[in-house]
C-alpha positions, 0 to 999 in steps of 0.5 A: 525470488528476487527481483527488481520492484519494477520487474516484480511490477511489470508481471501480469499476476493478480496482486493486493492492489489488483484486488483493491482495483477490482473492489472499487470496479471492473472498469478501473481493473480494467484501465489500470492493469488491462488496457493496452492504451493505460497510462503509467501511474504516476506515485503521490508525494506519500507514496515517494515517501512510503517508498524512501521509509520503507529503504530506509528501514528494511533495505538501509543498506541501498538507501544512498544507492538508490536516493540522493538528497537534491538541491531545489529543483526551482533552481538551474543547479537543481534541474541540472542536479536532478537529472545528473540522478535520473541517469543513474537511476538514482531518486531524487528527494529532497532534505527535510523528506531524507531527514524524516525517513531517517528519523522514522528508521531510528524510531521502528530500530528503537522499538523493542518489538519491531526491533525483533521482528526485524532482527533477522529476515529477507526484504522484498521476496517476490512470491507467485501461486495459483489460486486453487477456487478460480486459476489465476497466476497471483503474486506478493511481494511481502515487505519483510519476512522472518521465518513463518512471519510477514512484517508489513511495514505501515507509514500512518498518521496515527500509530495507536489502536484507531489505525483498525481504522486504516486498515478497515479503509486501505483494506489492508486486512484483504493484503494480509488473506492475500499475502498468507494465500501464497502460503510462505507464512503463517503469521502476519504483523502490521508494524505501524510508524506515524510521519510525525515526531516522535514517530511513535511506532505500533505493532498489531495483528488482526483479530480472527473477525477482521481476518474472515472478513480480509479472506471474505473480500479476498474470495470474492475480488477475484471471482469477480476478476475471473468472472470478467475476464471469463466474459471479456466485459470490463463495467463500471458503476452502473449504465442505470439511474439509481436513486441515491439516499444520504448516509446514516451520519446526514440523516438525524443531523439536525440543522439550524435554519439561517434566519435574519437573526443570524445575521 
């Protein structure tokens, strides 16, 4: 289905980042998506940037309909120019960060696999279905699909085999169970692009451990939503004392006593 990102936003469907909030704590579940005082999120200067790559490689088509390059905006031209582009809906961003979107854009064009993969297909498909293990409404928007395949485009500081890294600590393993529960597809590619030059440009799939592992925390992020929601009791951390040990990597490390001589 197509729609407006901010339409797909606004419906109250368990999506991967809903699954993400539930992870951290029901409290921040709560304040994010639930709480009828919540204030809207307001996106990083990653995020804006993630969002211009992303037009600028799956939608270049809408790019200059949806930024503009803007002058300063320290300056009155650039105030002035900033809300001319807010009243027509228009983003405004400035030149260095259009410039590094558009070279990204060439890299993942010039990238053979990538290349492919993004050969044929439709961007931002919104998707909707009804887990079958606890009833709730859940929704995907998958930034590309090709066939019985989701390419899921990633801006990263680095692009070779560490980025399992990133997808260990974003829990990007969780979206792709996610994503293949709305069963659209069969298959699902992270296509990686680092923000630095050359903008080296990666394409993996997750292992079938690290896929059991996604759909483990899947299953139980939203029985955790449901279980809440059942009991309309939305905690945080903890309302106890707990006793707190160091890390694994603080406990050995050993540590060279200051001492006069150091002086």
């Amino acid at each position: 289905m197509t729609l407006s990102n901010e339409q797909y936003h606004a419906d109250p469907a368990v999506s991967a980042s809903h699954l993400h909030a539930i992870a951290k704590s029901p409290q921040h579940y709560w304040s994010r998506f639930l709480d009828p005082q919540r204030q809207p999120v307001e996106p990083t200067a990653a995020m804006r940037l993630g969002s211009l790559v992303h037009c600028a490689v799956l939608e270049p088509e809408e790019l200059h309909k949806r930024y503009a390059v803007c002058l300063p905006r320290n300056t009155k031209a650039g105030k002035e120019m900033a809300l001319e582009l807010d009243a027509k809906v228009i983003e405004a961003v400035t030149g260095s960060d259009m410039d590094l979107a558009l070279a990204m854009a060439v890299s993942v064009r010039s990238h053979p696999v990538a290349a492919e993969l993004l050969s044929v297909g439709l961007a931002e498909q919104s998707v909707w279905w009804d887990d079958p293990a606890t009833g709730l409404r859940c929704k995907c928007r998958p930034d590309w699909i090709n066939g019985l395949t989701i390419v899921d485009l990633k801006t990263t500081t680095d692009a070779s085999p560490d980025f399992a890294r990133s997808v260990a600590q974003y829990r990007y393993h969780v979206q792709q169970a996610h994503y293949l529960q709305s069963h659209i597809a069969d298959r699902f590619i992270f296509l990686a692009v680092e923000k630095t030059f050359p903008y080296c440009v990666a394409t993996y799939e997750l292992d079938a451990d690290a896929v059991a592992v996604g759909e483990q925390l899947r299953q139980s992020n939203l029985q955790s939503i449901a279980n809440c929601k059942d009991a309309q009791a939305w905690p945080g951390y903890t309302d106890h004392i707990q006793t707190l040990s160091l890390p694994r990597w603080a406990q050995n490390t050993p540590d060279l006593a200051i001492s006069p001589d150091n002086f």
